[in-house]
N, C-alpha and C positions, 0 to 999 in steps of 0.2 A: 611611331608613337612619340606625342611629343608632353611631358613632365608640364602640370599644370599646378603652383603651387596653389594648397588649400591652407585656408585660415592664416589669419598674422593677429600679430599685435603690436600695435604700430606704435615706436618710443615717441608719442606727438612731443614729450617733456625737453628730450634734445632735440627736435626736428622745430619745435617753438624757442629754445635757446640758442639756435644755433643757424637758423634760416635754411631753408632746404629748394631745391626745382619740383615745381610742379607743373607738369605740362613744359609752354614754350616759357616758363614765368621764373624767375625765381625769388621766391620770398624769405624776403627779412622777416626778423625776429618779430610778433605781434608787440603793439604799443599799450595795447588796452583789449578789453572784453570781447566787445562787439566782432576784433578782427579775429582771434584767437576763435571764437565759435562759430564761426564764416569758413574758418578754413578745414575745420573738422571734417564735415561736409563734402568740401570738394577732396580731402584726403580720400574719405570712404569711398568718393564714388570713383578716382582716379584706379585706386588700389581692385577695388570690383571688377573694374572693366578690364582686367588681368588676370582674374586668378578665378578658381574656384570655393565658394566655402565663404566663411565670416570674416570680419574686421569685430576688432574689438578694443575698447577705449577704456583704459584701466584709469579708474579712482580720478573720474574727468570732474570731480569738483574738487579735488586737491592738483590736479592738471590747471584747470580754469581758473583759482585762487591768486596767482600773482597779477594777471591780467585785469580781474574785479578791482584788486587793487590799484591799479594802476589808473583804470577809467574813476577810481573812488578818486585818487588824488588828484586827477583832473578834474572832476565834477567839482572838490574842496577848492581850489584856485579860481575858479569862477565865483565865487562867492566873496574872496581878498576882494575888500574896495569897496564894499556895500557896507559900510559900518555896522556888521553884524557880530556878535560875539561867536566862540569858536565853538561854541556847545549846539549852538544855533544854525550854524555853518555845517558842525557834524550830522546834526538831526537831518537837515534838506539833504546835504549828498547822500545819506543812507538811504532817502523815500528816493532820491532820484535811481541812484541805484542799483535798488530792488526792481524797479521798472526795468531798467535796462537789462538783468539777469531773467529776469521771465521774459522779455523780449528774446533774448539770445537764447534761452533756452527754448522758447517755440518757433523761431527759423531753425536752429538745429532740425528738430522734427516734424518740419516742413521739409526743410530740402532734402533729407532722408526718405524720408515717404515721396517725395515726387520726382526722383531720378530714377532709372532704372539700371542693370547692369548690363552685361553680354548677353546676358539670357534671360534679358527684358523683365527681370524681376527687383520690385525693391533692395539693396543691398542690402545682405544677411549682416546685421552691427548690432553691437551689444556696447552699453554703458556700465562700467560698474562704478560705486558711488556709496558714500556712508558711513566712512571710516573720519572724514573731514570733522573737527572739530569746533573752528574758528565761526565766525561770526560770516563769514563771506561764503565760506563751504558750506555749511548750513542752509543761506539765502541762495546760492546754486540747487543743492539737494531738495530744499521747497519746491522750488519753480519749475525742476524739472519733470518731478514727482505731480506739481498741480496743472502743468500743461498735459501730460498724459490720461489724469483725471481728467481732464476736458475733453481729448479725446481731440482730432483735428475736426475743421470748423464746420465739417454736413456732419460732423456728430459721433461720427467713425471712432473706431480707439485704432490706434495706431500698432500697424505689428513690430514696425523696427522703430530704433533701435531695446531692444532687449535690456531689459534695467537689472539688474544685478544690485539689488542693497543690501549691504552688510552692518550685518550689527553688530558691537562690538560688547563683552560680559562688562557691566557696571557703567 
């Protein structure tokens, strides 16, 4: 008999501050948004193809929050040089993005739904999400929340990942 462990919860928060191996790869710390919700993904499906049971992503829009940021203040640099004012400058990188967090948020539940595990089934993963209060945790918890309303793109609603929102009194 051989010990198959069931369910984790996976610290992405140090494994993102701190750079980890996946696979033959080892990755540095995410710079921005887009890599940060790229690697969610291949975490679940690495971790699946091991174990029995769930993977689960605790308060992944306060997880995802410095990375937005980060793609915010790149997006903000790109706009230095256009003799724009800084109100003006703020307004575009926010509509920029919000594009890029509904982006990031439906490859997330793309490449969830279309990997499979050891036992050829979607990885059992759950999201929890909603305690975020900021202006960027918020614009994750939309998009995540509006890509599942959408449902993937023949119209399906997606079974994984499992969304978990919490609401907090007042």
């Amino acid at each position: 008999y051989v010990a198959q462990p069931n369910c984790c919860l996976v610290d992405f928060k140090y494994k993102f501050e701190n750079g980890f191996k996946l696979g033959n790869a080892h990755i540095e710390p995410p710079k921005n948004l887009r890599t940060a919700s790229t690697l969610i993904p291949q975490v679940i499906g690495e971790i699946s193809a091991s174990q029995y049971g769930g993977i689960s992503v605790h308060q992944i829009d306060k997880l995802l929050k410095p990375y937005a940021e980060m793609s915010f203040e790149k997006i903000k640099k790109q706009g230095d040089g256009l003799g724009l004012d800084e109100k003006t400058i703020d307004t575009r990188a926010k509509q920029l993005l919000t594009k890029e967090i509904y982006e990031s948020a439906q490859a997330m539940e793309y490449q969830i739904n279309t990997m499979a595990s050891s036992s050829a089934q979607v990885p059992f993963s759950t999201f929890s999400l909603g305690l975020g209060d900021s202006w960027f945790e918020q614009e994750i918890q939309k998009a995540i929340l509006q890509v599942r309303y959408e449902g993937l793109s023949d119209g399906s609603t997606a079974i994984f990942p499992k969304l978990l929102f919490f609401i907090r009194d007042g």
